[in-house]
C-alpha positions as CSV (number, residue, x, y, z in Angstrom):
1,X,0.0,0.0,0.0
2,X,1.4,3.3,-1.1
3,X,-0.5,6.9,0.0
4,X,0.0,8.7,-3.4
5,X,-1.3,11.8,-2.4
6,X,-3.5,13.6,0.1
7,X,-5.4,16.7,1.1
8,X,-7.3,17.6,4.2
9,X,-10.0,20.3,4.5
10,X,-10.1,21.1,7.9
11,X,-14.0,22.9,7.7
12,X,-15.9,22.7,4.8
13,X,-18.6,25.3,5.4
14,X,-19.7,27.7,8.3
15,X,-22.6,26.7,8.6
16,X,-25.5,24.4,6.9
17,X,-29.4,25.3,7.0
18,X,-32.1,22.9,6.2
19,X,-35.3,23.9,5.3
20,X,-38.9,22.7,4.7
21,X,-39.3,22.6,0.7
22,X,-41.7,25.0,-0.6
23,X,-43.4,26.0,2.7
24,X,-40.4,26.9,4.9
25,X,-42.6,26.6,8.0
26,X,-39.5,25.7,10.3
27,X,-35.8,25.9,9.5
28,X,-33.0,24.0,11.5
29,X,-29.4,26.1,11.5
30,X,-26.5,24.1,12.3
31,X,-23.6,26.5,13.4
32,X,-20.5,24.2,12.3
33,X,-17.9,26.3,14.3
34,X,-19.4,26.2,18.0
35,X,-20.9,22.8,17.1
36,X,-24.4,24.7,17.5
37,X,-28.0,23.1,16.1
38,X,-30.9,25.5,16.7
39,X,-34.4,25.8,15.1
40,X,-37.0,28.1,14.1
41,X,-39.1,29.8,11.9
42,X,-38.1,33.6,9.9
43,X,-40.7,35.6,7.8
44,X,-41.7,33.7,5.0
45,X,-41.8,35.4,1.1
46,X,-43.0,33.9,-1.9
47,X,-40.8,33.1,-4.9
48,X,-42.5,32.3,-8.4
49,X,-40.3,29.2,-8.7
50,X,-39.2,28.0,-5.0
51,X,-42.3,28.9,-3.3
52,X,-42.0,30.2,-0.2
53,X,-38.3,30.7,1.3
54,X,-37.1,32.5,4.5
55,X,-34.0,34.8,5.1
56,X,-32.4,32.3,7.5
57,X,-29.2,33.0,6.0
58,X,-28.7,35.8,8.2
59,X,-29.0,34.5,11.3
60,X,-26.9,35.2,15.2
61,X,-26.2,31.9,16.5
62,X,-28.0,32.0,20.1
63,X,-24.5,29.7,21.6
64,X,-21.3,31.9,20.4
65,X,-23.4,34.7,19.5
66,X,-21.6,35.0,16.1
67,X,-24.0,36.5,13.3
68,X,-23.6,35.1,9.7
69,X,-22.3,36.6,6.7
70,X,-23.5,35.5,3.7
71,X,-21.3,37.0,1.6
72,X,-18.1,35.8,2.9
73,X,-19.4,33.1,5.0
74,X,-19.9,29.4,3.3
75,X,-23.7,28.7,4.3
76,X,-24.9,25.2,2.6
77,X,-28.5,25.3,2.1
78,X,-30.6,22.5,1.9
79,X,-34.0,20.9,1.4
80,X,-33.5,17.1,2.4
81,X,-33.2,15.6,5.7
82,X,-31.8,12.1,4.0
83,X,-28.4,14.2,3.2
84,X,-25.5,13.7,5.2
85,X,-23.2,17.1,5.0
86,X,-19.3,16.6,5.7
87,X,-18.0,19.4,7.9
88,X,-14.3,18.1,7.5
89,X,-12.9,15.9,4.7
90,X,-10.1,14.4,4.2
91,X,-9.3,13.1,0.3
92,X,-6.7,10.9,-0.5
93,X,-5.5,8.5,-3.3
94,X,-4.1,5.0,-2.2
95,X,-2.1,2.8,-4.2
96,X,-2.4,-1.2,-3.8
97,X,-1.2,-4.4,-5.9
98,X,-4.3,-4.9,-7.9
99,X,-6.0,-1.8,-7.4
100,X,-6.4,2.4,-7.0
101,X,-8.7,3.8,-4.3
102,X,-10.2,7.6,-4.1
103,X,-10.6,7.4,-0.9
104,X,-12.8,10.4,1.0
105,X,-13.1,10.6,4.9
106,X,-15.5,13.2,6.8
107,X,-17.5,13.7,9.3
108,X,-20.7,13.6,8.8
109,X,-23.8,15.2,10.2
110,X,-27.6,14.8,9.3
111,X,-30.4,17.7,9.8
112,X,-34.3,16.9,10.7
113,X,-37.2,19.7,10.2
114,X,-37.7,19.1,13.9
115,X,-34.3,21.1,14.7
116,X,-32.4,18.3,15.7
117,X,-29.3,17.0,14.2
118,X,-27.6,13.6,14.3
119,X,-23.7,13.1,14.6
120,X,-23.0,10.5,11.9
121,X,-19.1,10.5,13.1
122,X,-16.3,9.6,10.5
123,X,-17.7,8.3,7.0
124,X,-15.9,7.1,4.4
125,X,-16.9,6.8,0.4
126,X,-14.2,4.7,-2.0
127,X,-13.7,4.5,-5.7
128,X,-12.0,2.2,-5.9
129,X,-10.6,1.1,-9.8
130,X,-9.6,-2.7,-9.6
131,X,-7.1,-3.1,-12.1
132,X,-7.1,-7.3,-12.3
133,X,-11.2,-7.5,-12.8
134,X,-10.6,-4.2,-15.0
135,X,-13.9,-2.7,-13.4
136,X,-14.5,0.2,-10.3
137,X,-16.5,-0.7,-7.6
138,X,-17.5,2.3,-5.0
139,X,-18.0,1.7,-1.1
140,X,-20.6,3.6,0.6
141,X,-20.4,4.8,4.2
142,X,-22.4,1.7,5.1
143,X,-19.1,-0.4,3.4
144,X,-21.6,-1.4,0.8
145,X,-19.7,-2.6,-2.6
146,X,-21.3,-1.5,-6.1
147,X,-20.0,-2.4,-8.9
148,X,-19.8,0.9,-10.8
149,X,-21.9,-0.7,-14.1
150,X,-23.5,1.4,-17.1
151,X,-26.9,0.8,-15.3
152,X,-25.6,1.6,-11.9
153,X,-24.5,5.3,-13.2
154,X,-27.6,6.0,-14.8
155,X,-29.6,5.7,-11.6
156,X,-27.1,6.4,-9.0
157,X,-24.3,9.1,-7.9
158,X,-20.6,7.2,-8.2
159,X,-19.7,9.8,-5.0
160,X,-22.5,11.4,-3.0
161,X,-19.9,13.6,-1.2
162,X,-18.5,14.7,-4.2
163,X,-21.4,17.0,-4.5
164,X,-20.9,19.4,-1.8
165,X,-17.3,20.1,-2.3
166,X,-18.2,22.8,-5.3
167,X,-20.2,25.4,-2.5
168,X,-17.4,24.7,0.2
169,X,-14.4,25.6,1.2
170,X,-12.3,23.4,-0.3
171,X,-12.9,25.6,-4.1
172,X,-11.2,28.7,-2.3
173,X,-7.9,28.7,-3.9
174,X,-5.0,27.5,-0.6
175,X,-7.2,24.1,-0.6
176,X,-8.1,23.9,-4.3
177,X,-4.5,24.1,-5.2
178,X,-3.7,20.7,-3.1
179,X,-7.0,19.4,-4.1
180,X,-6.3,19.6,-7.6
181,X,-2.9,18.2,-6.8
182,X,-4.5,15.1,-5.6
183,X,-6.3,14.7,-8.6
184,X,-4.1,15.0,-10.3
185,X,-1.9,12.5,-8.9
186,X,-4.7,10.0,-8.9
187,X,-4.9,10.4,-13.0
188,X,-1.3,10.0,-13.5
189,X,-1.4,6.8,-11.3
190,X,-4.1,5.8,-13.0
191,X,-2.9,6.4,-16.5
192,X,0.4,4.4,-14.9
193,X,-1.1,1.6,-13.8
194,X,-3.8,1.6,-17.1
195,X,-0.8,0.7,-19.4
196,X,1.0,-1.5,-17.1
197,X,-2.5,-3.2,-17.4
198,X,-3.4,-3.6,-21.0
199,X,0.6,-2.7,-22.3
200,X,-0.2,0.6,-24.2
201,X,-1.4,4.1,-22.9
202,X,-5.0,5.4,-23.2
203,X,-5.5,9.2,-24.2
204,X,-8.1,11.8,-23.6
205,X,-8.3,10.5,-19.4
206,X,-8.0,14.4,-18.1
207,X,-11.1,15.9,-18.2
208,X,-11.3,19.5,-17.1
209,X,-13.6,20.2,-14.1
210,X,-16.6,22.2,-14.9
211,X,-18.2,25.3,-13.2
212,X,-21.3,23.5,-12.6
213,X,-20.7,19.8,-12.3
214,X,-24.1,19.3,-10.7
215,X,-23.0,15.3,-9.8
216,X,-19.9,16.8,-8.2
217,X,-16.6,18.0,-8.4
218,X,-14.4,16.5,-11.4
219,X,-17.4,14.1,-11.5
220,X,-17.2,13.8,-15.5
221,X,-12.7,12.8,-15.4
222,X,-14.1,9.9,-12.7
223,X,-16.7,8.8,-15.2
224,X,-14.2,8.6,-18.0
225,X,-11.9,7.0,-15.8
226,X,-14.4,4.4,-14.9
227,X,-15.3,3.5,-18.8
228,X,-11.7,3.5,-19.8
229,X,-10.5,0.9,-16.8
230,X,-12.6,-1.5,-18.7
231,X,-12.4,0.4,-22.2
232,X,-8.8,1.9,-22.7
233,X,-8.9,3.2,-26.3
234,X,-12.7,4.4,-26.0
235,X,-12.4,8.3,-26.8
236,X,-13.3,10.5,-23.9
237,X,-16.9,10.9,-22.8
238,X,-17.0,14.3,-23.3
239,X,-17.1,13.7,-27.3
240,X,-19.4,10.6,-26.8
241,X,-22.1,13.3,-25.2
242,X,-21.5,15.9,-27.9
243,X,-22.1,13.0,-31.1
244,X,-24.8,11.3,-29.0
245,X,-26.6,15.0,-29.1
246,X,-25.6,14.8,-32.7
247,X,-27.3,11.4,-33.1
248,X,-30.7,11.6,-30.4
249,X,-31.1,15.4,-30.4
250,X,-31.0,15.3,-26.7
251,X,-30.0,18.7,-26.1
252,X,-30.5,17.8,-22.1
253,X,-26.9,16.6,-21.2
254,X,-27.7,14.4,-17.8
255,X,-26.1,12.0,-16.6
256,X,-28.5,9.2,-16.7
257,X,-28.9,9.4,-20.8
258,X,-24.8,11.0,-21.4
259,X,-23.4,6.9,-21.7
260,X,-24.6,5.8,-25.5
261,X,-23.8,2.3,-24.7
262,X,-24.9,-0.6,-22.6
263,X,-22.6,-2.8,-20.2
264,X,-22.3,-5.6,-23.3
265,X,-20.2,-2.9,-24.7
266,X,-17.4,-2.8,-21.5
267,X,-18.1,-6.9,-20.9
268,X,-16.5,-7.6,-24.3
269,X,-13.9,-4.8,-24.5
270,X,-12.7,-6.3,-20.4
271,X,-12.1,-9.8,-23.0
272,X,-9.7,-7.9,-25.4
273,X,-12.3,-6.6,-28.1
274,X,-11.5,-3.2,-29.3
275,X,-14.2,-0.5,-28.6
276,X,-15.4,-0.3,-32.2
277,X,-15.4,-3.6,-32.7
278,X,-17.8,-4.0,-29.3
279,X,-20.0,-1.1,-30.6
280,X,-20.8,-2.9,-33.3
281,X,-21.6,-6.0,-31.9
282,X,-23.9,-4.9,-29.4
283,X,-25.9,-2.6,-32.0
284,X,-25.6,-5.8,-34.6
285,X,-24.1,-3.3,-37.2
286,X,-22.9,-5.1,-40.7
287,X,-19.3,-6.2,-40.9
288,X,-19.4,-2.7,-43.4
289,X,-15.8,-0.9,-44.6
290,X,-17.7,2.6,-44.7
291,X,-18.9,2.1,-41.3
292,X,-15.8,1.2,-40.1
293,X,-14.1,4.2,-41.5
294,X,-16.7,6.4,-40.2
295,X,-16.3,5.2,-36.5
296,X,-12.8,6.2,-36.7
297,X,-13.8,10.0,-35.9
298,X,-17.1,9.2,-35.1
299,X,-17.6,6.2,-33.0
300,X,-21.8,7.0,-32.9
301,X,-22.4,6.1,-36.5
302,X,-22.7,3.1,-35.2
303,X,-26.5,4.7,-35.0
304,X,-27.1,4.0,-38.4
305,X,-27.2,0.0,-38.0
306,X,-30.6,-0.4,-38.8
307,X,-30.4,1.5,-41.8
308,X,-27.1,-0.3,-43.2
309,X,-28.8,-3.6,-42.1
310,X,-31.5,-2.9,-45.0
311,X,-28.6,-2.2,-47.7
312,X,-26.2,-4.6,-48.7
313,X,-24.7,-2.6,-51.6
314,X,-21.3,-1.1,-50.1
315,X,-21.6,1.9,-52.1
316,X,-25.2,2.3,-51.2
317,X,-23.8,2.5,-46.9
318,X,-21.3,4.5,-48.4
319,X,-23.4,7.3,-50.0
320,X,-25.8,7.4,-47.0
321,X,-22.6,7.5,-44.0
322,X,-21.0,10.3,-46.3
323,X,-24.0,12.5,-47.3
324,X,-23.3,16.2,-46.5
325,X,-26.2,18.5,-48.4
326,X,-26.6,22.2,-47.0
327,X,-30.3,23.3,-45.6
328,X,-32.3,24.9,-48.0
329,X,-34.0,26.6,-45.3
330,X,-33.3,27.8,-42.0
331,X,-35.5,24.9,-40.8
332,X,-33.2,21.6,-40.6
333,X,-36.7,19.7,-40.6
334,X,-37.7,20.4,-44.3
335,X,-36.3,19.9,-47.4
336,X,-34.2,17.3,-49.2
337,X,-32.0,14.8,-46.5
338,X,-28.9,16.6,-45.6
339,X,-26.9,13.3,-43.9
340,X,-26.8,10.4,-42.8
341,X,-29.1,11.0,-39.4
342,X,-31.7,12.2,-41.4
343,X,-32.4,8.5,-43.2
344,X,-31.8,7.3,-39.6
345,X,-35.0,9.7,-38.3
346,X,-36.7,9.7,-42.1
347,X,-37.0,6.0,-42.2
348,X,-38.3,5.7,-38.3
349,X,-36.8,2.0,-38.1
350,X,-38.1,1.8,-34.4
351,X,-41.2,-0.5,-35.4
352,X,-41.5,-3.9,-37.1
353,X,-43.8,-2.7,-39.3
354,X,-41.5,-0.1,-40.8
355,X,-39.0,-2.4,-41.2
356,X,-41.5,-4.5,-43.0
357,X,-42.0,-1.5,-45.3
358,X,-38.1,-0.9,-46.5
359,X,-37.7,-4.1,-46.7
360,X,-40.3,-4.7,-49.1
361,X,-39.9,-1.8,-50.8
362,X,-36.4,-2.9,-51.7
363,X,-37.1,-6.4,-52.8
364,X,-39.8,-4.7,-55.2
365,X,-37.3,-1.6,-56.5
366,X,-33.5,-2.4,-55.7
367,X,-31.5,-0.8,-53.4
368,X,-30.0,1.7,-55.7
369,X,-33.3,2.7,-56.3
370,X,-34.8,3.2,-53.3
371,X,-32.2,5.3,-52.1
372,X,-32.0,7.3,-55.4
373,X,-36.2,8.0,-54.4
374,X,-35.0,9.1,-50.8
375,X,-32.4,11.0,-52.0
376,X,-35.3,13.0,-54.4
377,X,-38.0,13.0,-52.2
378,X,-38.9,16.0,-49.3
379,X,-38.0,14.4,-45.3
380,X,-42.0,14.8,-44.8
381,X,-43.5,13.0,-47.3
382,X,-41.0,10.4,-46.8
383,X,-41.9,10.4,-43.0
384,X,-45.6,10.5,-44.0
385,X,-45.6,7.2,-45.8
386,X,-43.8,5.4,-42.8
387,X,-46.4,6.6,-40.5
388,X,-49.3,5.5,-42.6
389,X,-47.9,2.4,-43.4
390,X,-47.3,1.3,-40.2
391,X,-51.1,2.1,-39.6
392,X,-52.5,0.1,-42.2
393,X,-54.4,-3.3,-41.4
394,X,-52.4,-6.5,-42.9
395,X,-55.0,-6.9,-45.5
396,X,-54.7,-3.0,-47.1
397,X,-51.1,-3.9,-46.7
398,X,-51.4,-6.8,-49.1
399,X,-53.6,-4.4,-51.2
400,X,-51.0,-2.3,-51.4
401,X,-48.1,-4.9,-52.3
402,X,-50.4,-6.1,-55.0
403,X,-51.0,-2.8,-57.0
404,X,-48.4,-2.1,-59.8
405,X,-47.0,1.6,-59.5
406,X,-43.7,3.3,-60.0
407,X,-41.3,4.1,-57.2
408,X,-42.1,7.9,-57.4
409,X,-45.6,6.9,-57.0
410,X,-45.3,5.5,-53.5
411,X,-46.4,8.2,-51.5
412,X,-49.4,9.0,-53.3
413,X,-50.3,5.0,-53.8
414,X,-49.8,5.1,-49.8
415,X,-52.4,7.4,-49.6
416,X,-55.0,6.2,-51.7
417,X,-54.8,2.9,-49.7
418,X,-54.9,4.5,-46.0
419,X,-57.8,6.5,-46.8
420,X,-59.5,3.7,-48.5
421,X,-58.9,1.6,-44.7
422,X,-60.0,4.7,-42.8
423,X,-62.8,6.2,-44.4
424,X,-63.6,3.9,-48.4
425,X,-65.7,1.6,-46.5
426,X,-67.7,4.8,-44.6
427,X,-70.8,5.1,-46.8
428,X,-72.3,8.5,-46.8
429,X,-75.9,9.3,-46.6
430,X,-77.7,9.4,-50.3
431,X,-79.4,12.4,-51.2
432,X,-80.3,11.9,-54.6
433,X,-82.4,15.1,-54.7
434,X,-79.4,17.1,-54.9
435,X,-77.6,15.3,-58.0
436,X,-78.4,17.2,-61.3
437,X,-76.4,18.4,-64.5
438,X,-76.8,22.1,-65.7
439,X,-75.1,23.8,-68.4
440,X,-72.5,20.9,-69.0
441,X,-71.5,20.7,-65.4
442,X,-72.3,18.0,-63.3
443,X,-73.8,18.2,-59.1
444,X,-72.8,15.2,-57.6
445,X,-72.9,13.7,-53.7
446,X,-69.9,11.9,-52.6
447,X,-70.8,8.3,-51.9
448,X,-68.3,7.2,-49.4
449,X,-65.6,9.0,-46.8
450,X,-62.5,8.7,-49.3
451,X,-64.9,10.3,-52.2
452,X,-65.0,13.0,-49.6
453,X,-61.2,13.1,-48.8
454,X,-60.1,13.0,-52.1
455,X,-62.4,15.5,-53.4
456,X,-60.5,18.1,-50.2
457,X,-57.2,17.2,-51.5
458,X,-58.0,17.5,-55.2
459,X,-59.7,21.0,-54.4
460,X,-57.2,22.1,-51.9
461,X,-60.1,22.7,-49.0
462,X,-61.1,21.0,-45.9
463,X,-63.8,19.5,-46.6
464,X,-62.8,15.7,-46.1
465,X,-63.0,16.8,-42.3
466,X,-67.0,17.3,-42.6
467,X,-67.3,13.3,-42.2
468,X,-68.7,13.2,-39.1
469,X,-70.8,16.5,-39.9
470,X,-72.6,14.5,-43.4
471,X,-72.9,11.5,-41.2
472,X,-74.9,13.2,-38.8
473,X,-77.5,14.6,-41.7
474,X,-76.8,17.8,-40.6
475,X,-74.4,18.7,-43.5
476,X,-74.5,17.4,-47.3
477,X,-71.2,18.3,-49.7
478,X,-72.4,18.5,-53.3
479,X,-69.4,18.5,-56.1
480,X,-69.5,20.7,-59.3
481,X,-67.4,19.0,-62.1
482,X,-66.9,19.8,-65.5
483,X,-67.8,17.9,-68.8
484,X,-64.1,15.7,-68.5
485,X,-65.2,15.3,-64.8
486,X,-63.0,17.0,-62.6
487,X,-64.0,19.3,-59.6
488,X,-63.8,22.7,-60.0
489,X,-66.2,23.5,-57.2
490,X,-67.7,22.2,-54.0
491,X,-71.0,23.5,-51.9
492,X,-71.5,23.0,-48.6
493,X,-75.2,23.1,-47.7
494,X,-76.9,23.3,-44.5
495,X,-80.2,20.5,-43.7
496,X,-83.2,22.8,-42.4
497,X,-85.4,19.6,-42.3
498,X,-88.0,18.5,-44.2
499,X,-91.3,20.2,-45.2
500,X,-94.1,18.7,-47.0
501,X,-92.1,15.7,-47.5
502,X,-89.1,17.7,-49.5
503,X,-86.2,18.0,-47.5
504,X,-84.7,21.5,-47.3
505,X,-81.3,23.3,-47.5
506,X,-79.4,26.3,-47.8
507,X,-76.8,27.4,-49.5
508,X,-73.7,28.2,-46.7
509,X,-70.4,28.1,-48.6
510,X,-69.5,27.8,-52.5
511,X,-65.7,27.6,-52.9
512,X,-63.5,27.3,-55.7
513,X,-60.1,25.6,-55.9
514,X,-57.9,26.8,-52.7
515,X,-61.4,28.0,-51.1
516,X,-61.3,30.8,-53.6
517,X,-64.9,32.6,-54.0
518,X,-67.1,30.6,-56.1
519,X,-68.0,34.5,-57.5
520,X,-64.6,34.8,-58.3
521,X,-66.3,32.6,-61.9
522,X,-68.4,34.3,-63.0
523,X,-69.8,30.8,-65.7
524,X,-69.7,28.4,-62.5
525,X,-71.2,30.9,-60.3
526,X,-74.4,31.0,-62.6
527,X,-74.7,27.5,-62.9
528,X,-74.4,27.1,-59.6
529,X,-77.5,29.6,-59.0
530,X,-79.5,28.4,-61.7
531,X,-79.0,24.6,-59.8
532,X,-80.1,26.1,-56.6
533,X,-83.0,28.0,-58.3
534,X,-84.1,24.7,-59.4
535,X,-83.9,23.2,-56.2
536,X,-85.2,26.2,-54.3
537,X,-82.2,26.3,-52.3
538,X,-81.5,29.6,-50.8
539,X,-78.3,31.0,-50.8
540,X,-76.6,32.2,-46.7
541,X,-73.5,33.2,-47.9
542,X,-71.2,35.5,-49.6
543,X,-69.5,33.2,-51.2
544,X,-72.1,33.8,-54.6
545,X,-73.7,36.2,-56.1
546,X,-77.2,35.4,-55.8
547,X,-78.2,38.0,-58.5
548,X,-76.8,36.2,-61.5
549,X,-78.8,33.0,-63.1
């Protein structure tokens, strides 16, 4: 055993204050240089986002009668009674045969809302980096082992303590300067001992302490320390968060989603497997050269397995992994793909039904194809017919499969088969009343839903949402076509009930293409009149004008 280096903080604050959350009805002051726990409550204020807090910071300790100074003074304040808050601590690195503790002594006290404290005496916390099982384990102050896994980061802190040394005294700069010296000699020993382990040095180990390390003080250099023990060559984790924001757009850099790999990963790199190599494996990427090359700066493309999965074609993984296309726009989420995350979030390979999709798409078009499609088509649309596919029953799917269309086509032939599930077998009610041909042009009611959706989308209107308003009776759509039947006009008329047996309506909208004016037409608009005059339906609207026939 070898004591490498060591620092001792002889108080780490002046005082610690622990507070009811939110409410503040009662605050406990413990006064760490007389040894002094009093309670009580102080004038309570609101505050938009801690509700209510008190100015128990400045307080005059009824023992010593010292008063407290904020502003020079290191006051820790608190809203949990389950911490325990060091007033000394003594850090120190030790060196063993087969191992490399961080080893962190204090005494410890613990604060109730009652205004009692508890004297918890000396606790100790280890890292402790074992250097023949190539894995850390950390020792609580209970001498609980944890093995320091993936999973066990994610939902735990590696060093509680940790987190109180940034508001204490040991960041004021006599016992920062010999703190940073012990952390420093902890990362040379460790860097040491890494190559006498594995028989070549690992780079990137130092990581830079940041100004608000909320999981405590050089928390991220004792993370990367941790991953590289049982993955040497792995680049730092600092440029594993910034490409996995790259990759999940997870702007939100905690700790419990910062790791972009699961334990698999550090079980077969402990057996000899390089870190690429284990990357791979665990997201069952293809044994692909342009993959491999692309890993070499940017270990995270390893994201794109389920893409290259679909394409055999080298030069097909190639052109995705290498695509580089500036934004049209100053929106990132329009347009043409610009790289290769863009097939990963386009293609929405999350489901089995999507991967049904692609991979039927590419038995029926070829690789090069499909990808030359992608390439063409807008992110949207290409979205759009992943989301209604995976929406479509087994048996529209099989409709679909069965229909002959070119590759360009897709999207619309997507369509035409999800609004044939969701609304072609929605009959509307007849109104046969209202059918008629005047001057050439031809008044027709839309049969079924999907008459009424496509008619909205060949018109450019709404009105395939008015479903549920013709169902009810208390709508009915008529269509104006021309001779060659295409719509060039749609009504929407208004059901008044019946009288005499005749059921009557009244004229409430009458739009052209793009919900233009039907008076905007001067030839329509008359036809449309003349219609209604036959009908003796009265126009409600300004949409015509009622005094041309």
């Amino acid at each position: 055993m070898e004591i490498v280096s060591s620092t001792y903080i002889h108080k780490m604050f002046d005082s610690v204050i622990l507070e009811v959350p939110y409410g503040a009805e009662y605050t406990t002051v413990h006064h760490i240089d007389c040894g002094f726990t009093f309670g009580g409550s102080w004038q309570r204020k609101y505050s938009y986002h801690n509700g209510y807090v008190t100015g128990a910071k400045y307080y005059t300790c009824p023992n010593c009668q010292t008063s407290s100074n904020p502003c020079d003074h290191k006051i820790y304040y608190s809203i949990s009674d389950e911490k325990v808050y060091p007033v000394t601590a003594y850090v120190e690195v030790i060196n063993y045969k087969h191992f490399l503790d961080l080893k962190i002594r204090y005494q410890g006290i613990q604060l109730f809302f009652d205004g009692r404290k508890n004297d918890h005496g000396m606790c100790t916390e280890t890292l402790r980096f074992d250097f023949k099982k190539r894995k850390a384990i950390f020792i609580d102050r209970f001498r609980i082992r944890y093995e320091v896994t993936v999973d066990y980061i994610r939902e735990n802190e590696i060093m509680p303590v940790l987190k109180f040394f940034g508001d204490s005294y040991a960041m004021t700069d006599f016992n920062r300067k010999f703190l940073n010296k012990t952390f420093k000699a902890l990362r040379s020993m460790f860097e040491k001992r890494l190559k006498e382990t594995y028989g070549y040095g690992a780079k990137d180990v130092y990581v830079a302490p940041g100004a608000t390390e909320d999981n405590g003080y050089h928390f991220t250099m004792l993370l990367n320390m941790i991953l590289k023990l049982s993955a040497p060559d792995m680049p730092s984790i600092v440029s594993l968060m910034r490409q996995y924001v790259h990759w999940t757009n997870a702007y939100c850099l905690y700790r419990y989603t910062n790791i972009p790999f699961e334990d698999d990963v550090l079980a077969a790199t402990r057996k000899g497997m390089n870190f690429q190599e284990a990357l791979r494996q665990s997201y069952k990427a293809p044994n692909s050269r342009a993959l491999r090359k692309c890993m070499v700066n940017d270990p995270l493309s390893v994201y794109m397995s389920d893409v290259l999965n679909l394409f055999s074609d080298e030069n097909c993984r190639r052109t995705i992994l290498t695509l580089q296309r500036s934004y049209e726009s100053a929106c990132p989420y329009t347009g043409k793909l610009h790289n290769a995350n863009d097939f990963r979030k386009a293609m929405k390979l999350n489901t089995p039904r999507s991967k049904d999709m692609w991979q039927e798409l590419i038995k029926r078009c070829g690789e090069p194809a499909v990808l030359r499609w992608m390439l063409s088509e807008d992110i949207r649309d290409i979205e759009d017919c992943v989301d209604m596919y995976t929406k479509l029953d087994a048996k529209y799917q099989d409709v679909l499969w069965a229909k002959r269309f070119k590759l360009k086509n897709f999207h619309d032939e997507v369509i035409k088969i999800f609004n044939k599930q969701e609304y072609g077998d929605v009959m509307l009610p007849e109104v046969p009343q209202l059918q008629a041909d005047v001057n050439g042009m031809h008044f027709m009611v839309p049969r079924t839903a999907a008459d009424l959706m496509t008619a909205g989308k060949r018109l450019k209107n709404c009105v395939g949402s008015y479903r549920d308003r013709v169902m009810k009776g208390t709508t009915a759509i008529v269509l104006v076509t021309d001779d060659s039947m295409k719509p060039v006009a749609c009504l929407e008329l208004a059901n008044k009930g019946k009288k005499k047996g005749r059921q009557i309506f009244d004229l409430v909208q009458a739009k052209l293409f793009a919900n233009e004016m039907l008076k905007k037409n001067a030839h329509i608009n008359s036809t449309v009149m003349q219609w209604a005059n036959q009908l003796k339906i009265e126009p409600h609207t300004i949409d015509v004008d009622a005094s041309v026939v």
